[in-house]
PDB file of N, CA, C and O in Angstrom:
ATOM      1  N   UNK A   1      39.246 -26.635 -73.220  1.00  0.00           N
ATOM      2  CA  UNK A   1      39.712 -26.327 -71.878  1.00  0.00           C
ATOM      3  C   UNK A   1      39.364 -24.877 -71.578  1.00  0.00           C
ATOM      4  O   UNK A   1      39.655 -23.895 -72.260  1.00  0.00           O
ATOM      5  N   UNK A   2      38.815 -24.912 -70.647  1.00  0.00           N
ATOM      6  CA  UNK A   2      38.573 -23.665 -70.404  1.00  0.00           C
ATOM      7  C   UNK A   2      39.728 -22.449 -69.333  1.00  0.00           C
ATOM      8  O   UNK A   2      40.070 -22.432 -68.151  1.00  0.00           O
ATOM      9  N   UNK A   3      39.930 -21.816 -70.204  1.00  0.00           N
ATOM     10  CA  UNK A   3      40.789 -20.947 -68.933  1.00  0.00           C
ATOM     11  C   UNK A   3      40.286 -19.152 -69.206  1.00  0.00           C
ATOM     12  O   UNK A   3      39.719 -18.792 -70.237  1.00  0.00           O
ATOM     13  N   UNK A   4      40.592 -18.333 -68.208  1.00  0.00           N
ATOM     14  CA  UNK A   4      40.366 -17.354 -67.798  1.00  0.00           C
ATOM     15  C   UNK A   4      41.681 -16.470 -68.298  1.00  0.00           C
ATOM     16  O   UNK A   4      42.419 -16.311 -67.325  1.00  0.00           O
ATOM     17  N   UNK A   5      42.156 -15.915 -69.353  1.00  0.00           N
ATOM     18  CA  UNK A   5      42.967 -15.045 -69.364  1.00  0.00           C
ATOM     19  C   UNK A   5      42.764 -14.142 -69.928  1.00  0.00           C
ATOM     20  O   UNK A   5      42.119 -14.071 -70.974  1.00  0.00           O
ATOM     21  N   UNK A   6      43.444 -12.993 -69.150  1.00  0.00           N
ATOM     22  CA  UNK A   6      43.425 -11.772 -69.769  1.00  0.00           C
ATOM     23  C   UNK A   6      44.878 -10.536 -69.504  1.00  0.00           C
ATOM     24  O   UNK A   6      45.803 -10.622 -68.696  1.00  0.00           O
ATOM     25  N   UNK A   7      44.627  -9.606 -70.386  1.00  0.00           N
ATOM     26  CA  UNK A   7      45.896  -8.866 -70.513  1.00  0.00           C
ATOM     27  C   UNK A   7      45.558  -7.728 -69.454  1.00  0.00           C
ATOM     28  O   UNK A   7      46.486  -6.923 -69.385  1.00  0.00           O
ATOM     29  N   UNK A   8      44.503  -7.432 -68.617  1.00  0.00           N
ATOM     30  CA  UNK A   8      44.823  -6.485 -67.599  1.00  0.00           C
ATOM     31  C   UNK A   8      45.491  -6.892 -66.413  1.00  0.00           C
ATOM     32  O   UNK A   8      45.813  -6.209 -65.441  1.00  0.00           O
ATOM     33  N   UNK A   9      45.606  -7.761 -66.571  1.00  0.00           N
ATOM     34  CA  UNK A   9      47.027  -8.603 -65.452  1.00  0.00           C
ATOM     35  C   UNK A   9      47.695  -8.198 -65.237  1.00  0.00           C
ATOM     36  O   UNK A   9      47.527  -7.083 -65.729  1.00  0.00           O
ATOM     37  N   UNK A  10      49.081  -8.212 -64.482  1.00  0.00           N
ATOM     38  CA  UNK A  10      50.336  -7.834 -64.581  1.00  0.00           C
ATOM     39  C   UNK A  10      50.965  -8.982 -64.416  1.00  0.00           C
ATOM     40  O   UNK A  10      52.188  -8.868 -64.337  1.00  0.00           O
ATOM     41  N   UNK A  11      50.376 -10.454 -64.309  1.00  0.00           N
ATOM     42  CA  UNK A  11      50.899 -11.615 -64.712  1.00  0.00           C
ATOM     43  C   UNK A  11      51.149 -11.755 -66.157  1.00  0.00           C
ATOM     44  O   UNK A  11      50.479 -10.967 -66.824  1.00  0.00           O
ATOM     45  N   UNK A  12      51.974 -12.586 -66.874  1.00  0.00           N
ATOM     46  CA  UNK A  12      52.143 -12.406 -68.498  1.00  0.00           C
ATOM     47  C   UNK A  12      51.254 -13.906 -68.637  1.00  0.00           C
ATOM     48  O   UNK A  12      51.140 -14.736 -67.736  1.00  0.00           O
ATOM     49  N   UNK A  13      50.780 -13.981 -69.757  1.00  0.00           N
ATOM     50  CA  UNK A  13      49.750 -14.710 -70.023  1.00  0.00           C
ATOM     51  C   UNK A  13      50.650 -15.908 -70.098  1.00  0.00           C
ATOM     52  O   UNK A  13      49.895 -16.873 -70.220  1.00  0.00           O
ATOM     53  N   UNK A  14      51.778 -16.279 -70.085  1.00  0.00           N
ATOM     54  CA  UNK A  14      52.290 -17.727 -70.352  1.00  0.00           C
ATOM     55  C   UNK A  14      52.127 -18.145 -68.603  1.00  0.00           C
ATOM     56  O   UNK A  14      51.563 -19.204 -68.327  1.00  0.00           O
ATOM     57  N   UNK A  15      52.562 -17.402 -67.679  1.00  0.00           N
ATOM     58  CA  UNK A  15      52.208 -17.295 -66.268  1.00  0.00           C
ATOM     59  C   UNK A  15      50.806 -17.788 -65.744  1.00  0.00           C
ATOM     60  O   UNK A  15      50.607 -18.495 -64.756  1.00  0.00           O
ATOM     61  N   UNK A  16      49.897 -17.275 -66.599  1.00  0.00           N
ATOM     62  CA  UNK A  16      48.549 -17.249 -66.301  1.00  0.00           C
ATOM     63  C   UNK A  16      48.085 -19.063 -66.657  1.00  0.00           C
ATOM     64  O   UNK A  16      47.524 -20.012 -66.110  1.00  0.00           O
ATOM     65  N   UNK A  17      48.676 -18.747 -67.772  1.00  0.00           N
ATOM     66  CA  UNK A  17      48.143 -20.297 -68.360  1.00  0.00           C
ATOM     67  C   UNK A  17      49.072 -21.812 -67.774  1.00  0.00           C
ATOM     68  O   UNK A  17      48.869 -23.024 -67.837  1.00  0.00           O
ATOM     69  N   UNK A  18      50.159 -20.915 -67.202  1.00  0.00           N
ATOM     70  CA  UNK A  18      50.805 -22.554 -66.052  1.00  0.00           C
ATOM     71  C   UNK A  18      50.037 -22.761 -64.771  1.00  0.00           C
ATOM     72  O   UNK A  18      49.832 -23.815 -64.170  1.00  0.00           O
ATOM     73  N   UNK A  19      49.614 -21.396 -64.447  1.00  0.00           N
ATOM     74  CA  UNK A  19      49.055 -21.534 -63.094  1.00  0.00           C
ATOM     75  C   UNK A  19      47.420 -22.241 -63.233  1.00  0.00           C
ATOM     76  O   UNK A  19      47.014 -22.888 -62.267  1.00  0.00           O
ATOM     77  N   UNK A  20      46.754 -22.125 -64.144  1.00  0.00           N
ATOM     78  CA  UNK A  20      45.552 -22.250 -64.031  1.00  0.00           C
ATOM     79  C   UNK A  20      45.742 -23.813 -64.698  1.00  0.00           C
ATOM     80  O   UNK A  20      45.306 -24.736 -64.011  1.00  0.00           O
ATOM     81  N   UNK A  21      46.329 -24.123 -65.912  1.00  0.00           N
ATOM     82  CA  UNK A  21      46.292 -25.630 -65.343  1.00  0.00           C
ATOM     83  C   UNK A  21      46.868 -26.496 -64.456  1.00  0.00           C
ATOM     84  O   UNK A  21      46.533 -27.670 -64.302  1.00  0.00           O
ATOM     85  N   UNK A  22      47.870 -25.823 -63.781  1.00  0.00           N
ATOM     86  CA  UNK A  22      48.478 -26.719 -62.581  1.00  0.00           C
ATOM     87  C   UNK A  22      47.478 -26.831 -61.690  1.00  0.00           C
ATOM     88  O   UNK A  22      47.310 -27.793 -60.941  1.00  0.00           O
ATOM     89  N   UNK A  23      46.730 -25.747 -61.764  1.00  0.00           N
ATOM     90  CA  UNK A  23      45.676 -25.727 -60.879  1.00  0.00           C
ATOM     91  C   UNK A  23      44.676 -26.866 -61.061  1.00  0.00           C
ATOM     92  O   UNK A  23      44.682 -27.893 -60.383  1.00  0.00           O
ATOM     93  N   UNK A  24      44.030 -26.654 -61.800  1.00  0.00           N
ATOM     94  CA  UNK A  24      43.632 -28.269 -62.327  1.00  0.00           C
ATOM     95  C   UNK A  24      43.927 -29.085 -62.482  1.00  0.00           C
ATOM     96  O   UNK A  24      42.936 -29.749 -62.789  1.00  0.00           O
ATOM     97  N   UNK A  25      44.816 -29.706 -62.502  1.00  0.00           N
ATOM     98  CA  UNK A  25      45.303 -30.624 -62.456  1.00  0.00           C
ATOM     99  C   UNK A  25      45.747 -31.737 -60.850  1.00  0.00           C
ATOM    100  O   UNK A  25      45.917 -32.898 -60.477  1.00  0.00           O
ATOM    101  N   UNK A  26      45.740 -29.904 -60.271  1.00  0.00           N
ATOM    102  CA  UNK A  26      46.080 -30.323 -58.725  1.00  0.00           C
ATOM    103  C   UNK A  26      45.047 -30.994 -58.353  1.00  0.00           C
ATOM    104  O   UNK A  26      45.014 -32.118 -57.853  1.00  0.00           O
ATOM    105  N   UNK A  27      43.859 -30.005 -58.705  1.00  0.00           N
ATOM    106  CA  UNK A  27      42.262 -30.557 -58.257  1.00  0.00           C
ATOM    107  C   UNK A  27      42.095 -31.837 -58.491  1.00  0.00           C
ATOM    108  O   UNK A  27      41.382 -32.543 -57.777  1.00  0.00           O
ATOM    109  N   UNK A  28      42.661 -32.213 -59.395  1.00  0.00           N
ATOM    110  CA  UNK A  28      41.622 -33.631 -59.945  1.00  0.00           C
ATOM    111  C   UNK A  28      40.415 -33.404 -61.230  1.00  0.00           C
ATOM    112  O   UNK A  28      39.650 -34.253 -61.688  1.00  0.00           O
ATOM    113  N   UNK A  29      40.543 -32.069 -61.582  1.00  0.00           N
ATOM    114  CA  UNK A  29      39.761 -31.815 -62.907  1.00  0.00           C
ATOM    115  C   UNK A  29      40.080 -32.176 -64.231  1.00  0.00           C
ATOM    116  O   UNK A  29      39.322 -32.351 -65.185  1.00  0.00           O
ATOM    117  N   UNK A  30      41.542 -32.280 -64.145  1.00  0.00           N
ATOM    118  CA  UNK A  30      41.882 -33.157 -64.933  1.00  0.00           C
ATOM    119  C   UNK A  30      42.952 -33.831 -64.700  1.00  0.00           C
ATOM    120  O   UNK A  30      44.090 -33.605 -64.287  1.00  0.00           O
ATOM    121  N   UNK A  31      42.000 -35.202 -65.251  1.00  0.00           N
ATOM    122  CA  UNK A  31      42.559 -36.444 -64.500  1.00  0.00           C
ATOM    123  C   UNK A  31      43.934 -37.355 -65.586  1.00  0.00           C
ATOM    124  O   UNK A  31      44.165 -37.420 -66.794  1.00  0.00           O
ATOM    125  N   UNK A  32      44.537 -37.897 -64.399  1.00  0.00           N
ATOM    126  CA  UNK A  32      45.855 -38.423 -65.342  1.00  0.00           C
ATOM    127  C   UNK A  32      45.652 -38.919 -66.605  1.00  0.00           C
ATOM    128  O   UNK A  32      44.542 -39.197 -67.059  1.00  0.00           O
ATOM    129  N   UNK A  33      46.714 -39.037 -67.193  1.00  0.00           N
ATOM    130  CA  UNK A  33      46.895 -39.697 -68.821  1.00  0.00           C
ATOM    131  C   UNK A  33      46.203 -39.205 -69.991  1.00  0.00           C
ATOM    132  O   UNK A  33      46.498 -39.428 -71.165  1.00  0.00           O
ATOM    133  N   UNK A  34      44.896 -38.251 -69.369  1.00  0.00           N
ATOM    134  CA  UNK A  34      44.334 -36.989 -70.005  1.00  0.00           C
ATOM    135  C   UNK A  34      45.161 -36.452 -71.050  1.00  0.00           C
ATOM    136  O   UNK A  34      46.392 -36.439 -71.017  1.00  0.00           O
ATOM    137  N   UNK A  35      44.362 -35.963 -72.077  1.00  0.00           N
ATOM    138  CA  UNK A  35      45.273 -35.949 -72.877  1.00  0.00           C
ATOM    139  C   UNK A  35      44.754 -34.103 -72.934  1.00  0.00           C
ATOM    140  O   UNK A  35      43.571 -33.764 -72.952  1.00  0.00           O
ATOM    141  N   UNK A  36      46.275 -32.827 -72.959  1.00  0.00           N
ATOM    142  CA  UNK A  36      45.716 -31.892 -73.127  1.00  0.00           C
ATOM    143  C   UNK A  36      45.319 -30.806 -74.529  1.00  0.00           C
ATOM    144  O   UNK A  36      45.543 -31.454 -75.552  1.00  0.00           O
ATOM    145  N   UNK A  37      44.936 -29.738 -74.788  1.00  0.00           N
ATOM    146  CA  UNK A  37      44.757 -29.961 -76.370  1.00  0.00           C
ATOM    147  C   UNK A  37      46.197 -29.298 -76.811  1.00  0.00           C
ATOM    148  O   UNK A  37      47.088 -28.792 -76.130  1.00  0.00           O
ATOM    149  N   UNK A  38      46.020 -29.574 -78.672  1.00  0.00           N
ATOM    150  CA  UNK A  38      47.230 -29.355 -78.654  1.00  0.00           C
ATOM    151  C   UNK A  38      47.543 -27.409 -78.688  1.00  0.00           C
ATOM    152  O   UNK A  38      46.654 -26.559 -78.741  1.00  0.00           O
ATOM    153  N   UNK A  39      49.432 -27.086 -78.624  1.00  0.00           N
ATOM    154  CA  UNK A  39      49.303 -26.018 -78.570  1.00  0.00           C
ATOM    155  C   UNK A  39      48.788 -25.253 -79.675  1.00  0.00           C
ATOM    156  O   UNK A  39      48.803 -24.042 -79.454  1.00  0.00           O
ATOM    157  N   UNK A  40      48.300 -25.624 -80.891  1.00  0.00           N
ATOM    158  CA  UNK A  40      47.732 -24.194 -81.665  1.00  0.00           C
ATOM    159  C   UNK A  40      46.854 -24.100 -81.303  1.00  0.00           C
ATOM    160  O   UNK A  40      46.437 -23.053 -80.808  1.00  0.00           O
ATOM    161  N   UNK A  41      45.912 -25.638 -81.443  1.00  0.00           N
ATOM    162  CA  UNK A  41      44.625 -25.329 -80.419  1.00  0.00           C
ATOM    163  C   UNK A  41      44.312 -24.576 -79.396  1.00  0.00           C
ATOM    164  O   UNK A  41      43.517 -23.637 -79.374  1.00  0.00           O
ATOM    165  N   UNK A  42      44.864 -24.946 -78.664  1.00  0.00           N
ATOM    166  CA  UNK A  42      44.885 -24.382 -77.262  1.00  0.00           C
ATOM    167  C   UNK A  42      44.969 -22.400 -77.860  1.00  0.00           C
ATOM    168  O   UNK A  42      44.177 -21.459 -77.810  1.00  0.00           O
ATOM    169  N   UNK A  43      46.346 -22.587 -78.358  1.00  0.00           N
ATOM    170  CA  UNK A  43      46.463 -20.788 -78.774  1.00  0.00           C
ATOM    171  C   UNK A  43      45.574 -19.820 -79.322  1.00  0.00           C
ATOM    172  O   UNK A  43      45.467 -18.623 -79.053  1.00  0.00           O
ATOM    173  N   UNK A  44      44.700 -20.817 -80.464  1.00  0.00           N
ATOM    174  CA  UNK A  44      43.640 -20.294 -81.318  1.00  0.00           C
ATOM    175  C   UNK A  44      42.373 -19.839 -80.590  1.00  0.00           C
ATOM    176  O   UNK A  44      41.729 -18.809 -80.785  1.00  0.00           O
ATOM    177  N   UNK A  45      41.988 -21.538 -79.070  1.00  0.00           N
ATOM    178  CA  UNK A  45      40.997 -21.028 -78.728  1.00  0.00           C
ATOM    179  C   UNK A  45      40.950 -19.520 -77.566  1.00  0.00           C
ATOM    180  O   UNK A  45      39.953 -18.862 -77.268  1.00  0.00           O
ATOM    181  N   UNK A  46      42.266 -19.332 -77.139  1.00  0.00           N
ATOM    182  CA  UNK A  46      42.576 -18.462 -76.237  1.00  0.00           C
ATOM    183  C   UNK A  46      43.231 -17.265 -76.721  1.00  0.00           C
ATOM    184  O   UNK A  46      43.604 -16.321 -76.025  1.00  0.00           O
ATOM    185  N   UNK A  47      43.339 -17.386 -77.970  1.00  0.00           N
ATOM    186  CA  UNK A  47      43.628 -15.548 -78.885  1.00  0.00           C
ATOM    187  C   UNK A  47      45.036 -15.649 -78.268  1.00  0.00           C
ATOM    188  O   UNK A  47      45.227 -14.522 -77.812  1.00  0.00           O
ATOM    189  N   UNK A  48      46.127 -16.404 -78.010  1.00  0.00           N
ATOM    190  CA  UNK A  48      47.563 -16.610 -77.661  1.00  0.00           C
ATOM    191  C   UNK A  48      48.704 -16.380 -78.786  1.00  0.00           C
ATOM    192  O   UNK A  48      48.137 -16.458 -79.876  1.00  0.00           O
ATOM    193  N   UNK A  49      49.780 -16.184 -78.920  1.00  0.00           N
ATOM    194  CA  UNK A  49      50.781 -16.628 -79.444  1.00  0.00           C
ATOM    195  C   UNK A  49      50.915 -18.020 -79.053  1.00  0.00           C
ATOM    196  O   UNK A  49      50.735 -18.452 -77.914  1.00  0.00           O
ATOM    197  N   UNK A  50      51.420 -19.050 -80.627  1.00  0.00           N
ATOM    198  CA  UNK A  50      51.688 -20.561 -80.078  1.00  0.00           C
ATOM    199  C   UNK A  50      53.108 -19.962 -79.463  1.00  0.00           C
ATOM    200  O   UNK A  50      54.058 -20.595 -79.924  1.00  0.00           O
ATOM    201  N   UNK A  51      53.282 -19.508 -79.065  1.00  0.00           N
ATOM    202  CA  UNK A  51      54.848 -19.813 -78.983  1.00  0.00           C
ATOM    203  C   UNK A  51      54.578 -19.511 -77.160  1.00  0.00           C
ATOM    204  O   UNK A  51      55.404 -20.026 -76.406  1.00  0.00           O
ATOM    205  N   UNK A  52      53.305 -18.595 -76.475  1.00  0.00           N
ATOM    206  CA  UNK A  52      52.792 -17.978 -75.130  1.00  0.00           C
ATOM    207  C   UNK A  52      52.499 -20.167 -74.698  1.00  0.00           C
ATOM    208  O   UNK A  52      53.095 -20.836 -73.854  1.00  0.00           O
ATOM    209  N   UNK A  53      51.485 -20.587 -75.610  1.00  0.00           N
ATOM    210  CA  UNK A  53      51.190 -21.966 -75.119  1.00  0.00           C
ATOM    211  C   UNK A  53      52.617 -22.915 -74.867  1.00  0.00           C
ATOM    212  O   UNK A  53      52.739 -23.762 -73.982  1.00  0.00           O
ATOM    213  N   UNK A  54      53.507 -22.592 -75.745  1.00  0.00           N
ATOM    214  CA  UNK A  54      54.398 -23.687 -75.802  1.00  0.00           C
ATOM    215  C   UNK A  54      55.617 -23.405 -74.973  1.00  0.00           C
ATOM    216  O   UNK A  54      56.391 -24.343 -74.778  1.00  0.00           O
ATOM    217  N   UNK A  55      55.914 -22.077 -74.398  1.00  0.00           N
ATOM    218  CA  UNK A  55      56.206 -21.874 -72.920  1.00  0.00           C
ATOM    219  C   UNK A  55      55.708 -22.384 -71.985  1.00  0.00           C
ATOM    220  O   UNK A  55      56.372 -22.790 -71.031  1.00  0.00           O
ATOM    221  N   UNK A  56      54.763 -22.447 -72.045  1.00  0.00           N
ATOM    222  CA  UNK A  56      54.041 -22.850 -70.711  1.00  0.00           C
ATOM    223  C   UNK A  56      53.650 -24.392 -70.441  1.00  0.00           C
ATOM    224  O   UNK A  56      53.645 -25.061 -69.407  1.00  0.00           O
ATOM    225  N   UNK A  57      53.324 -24.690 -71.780  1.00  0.00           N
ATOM    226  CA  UNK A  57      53.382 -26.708 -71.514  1.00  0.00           C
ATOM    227  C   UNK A  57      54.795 -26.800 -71.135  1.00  0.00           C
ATOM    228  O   UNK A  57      54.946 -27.240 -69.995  1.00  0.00           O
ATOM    229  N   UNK A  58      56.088 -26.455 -71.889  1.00  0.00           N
ATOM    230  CA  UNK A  58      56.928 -26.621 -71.688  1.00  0.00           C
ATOM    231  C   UNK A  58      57.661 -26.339 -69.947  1.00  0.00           C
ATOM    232  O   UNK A  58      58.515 -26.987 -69.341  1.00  0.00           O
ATOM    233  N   UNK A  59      56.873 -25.087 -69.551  1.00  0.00           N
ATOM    234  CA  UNK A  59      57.181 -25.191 -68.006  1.00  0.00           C
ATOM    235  C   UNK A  59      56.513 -26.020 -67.149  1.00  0.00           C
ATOM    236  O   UNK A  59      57.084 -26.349 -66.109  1.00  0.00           O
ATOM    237  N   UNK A  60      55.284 -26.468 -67.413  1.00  0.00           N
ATOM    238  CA  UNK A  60      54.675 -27.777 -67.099  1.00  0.00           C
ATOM    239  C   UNK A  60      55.199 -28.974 -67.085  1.00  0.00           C
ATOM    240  O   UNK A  60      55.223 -29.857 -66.227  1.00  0.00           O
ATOM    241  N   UNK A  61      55.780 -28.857 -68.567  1.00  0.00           N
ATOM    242  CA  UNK A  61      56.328 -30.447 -68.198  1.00  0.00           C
ATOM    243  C   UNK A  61      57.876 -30.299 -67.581  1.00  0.00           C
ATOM    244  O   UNK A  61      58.284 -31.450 -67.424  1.00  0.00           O
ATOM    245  N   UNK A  62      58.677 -29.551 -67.259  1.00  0.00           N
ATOM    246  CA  UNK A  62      59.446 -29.097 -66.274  1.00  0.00           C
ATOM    247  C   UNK A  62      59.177 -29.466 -64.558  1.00  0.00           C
ATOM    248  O   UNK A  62      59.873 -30.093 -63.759  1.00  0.00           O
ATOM    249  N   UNK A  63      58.035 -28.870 -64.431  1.00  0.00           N
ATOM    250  CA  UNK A  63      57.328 -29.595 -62.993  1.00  0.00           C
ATOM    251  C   UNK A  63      56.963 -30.749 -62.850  1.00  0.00           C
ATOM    252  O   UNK A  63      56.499 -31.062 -61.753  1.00  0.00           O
ATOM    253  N   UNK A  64      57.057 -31.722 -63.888  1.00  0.00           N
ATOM    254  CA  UNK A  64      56.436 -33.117 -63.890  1.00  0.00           C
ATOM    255  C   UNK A  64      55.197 -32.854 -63.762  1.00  0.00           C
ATOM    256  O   UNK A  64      54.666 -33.455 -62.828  1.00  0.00           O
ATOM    257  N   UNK A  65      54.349 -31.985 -64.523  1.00  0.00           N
ATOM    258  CA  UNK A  65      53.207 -32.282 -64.015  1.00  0.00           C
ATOM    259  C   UNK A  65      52.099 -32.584 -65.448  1.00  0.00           C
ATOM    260  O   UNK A  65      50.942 -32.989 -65.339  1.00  0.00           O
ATOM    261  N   UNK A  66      52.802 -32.269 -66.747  1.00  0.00           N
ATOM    262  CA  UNK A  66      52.402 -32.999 -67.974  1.00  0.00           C
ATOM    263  C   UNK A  66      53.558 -33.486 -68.040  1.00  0.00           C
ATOM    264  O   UNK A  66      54.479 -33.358 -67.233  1.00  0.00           O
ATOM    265  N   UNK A  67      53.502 -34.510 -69.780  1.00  0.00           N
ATOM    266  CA  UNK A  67      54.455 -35.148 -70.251  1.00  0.00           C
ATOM    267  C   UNK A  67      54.481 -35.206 -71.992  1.00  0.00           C
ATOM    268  O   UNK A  67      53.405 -35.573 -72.463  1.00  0.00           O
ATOM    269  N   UNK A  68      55.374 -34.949 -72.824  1.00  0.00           N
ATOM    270  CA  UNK A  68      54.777 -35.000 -74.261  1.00  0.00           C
ATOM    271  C   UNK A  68      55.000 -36.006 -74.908  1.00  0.00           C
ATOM    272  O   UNK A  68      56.193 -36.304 -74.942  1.00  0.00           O
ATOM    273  N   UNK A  69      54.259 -36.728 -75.499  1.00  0.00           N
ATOM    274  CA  UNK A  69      54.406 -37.891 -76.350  1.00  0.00           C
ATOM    275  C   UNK A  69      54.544 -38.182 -78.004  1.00  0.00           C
ATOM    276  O   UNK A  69      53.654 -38.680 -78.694  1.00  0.00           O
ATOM    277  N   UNK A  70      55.403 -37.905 -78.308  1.00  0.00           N
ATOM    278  CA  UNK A  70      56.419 -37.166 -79.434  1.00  0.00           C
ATOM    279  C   UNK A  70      54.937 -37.763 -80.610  1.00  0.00           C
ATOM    280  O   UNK A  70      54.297 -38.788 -80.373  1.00  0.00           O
ATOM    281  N   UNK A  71      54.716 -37.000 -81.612  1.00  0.00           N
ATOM    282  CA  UNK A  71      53.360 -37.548 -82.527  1.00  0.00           C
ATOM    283  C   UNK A  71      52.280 -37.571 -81.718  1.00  0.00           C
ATOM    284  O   UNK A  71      51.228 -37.523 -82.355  1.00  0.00           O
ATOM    285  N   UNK A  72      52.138 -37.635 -80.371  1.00  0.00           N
ATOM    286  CA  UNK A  72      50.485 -37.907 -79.623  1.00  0.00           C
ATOM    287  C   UNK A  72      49.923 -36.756 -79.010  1.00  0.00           C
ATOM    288  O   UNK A  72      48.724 -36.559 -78.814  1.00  0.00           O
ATOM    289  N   UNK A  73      51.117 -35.816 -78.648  1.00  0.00           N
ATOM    290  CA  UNK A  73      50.245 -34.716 -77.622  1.00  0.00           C
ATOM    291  C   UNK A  73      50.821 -34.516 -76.011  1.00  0.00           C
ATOM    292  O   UNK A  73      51.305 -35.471 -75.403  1.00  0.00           O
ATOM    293  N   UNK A  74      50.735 -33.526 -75.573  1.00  0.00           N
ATOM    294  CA  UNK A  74      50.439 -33.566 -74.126  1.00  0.00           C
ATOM    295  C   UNK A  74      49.575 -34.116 -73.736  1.00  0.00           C
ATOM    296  O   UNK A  74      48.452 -34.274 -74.215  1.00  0.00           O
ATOM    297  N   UNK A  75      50.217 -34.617 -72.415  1.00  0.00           N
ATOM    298  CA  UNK A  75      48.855 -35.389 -71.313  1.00  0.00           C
ATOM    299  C   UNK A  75      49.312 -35.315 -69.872  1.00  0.00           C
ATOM    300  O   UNK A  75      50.304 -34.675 -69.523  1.00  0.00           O
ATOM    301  N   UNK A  76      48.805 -35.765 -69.340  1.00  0.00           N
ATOM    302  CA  UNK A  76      48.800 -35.159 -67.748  1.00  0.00           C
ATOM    303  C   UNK A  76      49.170 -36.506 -67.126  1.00  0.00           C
ATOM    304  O   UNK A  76      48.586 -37.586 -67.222  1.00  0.00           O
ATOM    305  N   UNK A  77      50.520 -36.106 -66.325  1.00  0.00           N
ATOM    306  CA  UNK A  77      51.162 -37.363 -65.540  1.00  0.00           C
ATOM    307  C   UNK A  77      50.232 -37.707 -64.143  1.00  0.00           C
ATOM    308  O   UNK A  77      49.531 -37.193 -63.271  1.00  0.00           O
ATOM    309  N   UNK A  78      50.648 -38.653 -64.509  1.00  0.00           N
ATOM    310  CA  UNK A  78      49.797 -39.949 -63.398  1.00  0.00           C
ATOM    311  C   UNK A  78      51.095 -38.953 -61.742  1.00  0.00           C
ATOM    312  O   UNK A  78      52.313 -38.952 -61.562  1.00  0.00           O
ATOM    313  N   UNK A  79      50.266 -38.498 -61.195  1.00  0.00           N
ATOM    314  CA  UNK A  79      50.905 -38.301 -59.642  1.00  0.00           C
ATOM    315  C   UNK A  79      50.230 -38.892 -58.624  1.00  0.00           C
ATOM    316  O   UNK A  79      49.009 -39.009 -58.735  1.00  0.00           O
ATOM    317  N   UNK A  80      51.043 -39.468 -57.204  1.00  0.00           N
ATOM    318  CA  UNK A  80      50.862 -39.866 -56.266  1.00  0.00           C
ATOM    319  C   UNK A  80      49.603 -38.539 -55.335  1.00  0.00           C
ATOM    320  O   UNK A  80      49.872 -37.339 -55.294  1.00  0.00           O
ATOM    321  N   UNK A  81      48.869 -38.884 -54.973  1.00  0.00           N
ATOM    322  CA  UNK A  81      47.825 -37.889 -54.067  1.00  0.00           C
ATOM    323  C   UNK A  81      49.156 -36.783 -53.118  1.00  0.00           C
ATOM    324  O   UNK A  81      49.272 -35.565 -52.981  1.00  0.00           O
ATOM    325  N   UNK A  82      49.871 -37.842 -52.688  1.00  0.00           N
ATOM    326  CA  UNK A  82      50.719 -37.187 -51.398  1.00  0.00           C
ATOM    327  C   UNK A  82      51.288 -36.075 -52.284  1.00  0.00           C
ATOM    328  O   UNK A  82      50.962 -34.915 -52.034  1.00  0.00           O
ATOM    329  N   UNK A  83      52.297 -36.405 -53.523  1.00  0.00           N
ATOM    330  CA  UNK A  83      53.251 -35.374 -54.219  1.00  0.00           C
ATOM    331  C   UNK A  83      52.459 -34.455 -54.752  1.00  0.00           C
ATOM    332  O   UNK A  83      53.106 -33.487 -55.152  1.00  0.00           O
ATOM    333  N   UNK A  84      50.579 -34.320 -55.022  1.00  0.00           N
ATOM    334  CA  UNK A  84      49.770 -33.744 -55.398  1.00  0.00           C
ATOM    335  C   UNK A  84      49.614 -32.530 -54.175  1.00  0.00           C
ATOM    336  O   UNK A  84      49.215 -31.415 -54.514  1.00  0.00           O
ATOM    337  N   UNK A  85      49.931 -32.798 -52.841  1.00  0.00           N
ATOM    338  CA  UNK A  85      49.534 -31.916 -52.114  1.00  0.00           C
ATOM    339  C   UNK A  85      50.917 -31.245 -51.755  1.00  0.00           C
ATOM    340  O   UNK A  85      50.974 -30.195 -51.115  1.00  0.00           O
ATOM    341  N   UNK A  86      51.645 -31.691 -52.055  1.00  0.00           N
ATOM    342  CA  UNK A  86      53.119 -30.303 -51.617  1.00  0.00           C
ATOM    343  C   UNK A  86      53.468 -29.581 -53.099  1.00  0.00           C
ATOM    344  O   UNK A  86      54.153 -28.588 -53.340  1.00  0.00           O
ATOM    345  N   UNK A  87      52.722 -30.478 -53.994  1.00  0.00           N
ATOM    346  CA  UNK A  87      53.214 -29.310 -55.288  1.00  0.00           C
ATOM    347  C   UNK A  87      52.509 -28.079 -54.867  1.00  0.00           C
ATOM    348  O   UNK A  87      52.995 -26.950 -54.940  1.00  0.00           O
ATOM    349  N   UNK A  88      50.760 -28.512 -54.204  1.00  0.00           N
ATOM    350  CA  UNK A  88      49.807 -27.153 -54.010  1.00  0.00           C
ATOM    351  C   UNK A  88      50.069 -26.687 -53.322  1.00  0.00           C
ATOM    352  O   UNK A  88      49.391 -25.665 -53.220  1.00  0.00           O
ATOM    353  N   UNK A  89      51.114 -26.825 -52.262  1.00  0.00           N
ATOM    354  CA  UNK A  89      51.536 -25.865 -50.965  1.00  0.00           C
ATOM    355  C   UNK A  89      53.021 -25.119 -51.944  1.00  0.00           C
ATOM    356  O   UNK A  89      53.378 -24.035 -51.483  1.00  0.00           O
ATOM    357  N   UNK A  90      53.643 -25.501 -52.887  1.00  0.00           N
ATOM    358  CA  UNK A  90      54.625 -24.400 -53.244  1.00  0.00           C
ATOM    359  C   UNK A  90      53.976 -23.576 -54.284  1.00  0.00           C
ATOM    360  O   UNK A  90      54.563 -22.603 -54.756  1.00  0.00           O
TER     361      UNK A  90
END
């Protein structure tokens, strides 16, 4: 997965990394039931603390917008188009 973070931000990188996959997700880049990688992965490939990734899935799946499947992973909930476009307007 590719994401863009960095520490000259004044966003904190767990911030950075909810917004940019909600963002995708909004798009349609990644598509439901998708499965996302896991958090060390994810941490290792992005030079993170697991603990920066596992904030942030965790505020994800808060929004309904992943889901975790206890032994399988994150993956990305199946949303209606309509509830897809007022999540992107808040």
């Amino acid at each position: 997965m590719l994401l863009n973070l960095t520490d000259l931000s004044n966003e904190p990188l767990q911030s950075q990394i909810v917004r940019q996959i909600r963002a995708l997700i909004l798009a349609g880049e990644l598509t439901p039931d998708s499965s996302l990688p896991s958090i060390r992965s994810l941490a290792k490939e992005q030079k993170v603390s697991v603990i920066t990734v596992q904030r942030a899935y965790e505020a994800l799946v808060q929004e309904g917008l992943i889901r975790s499947r206890r032994g399988k992973g994150y993956f990305v909930t199946p949303l209606p188009e309509k509830e897809k476009r007022v999540m992107a307007r808040n």
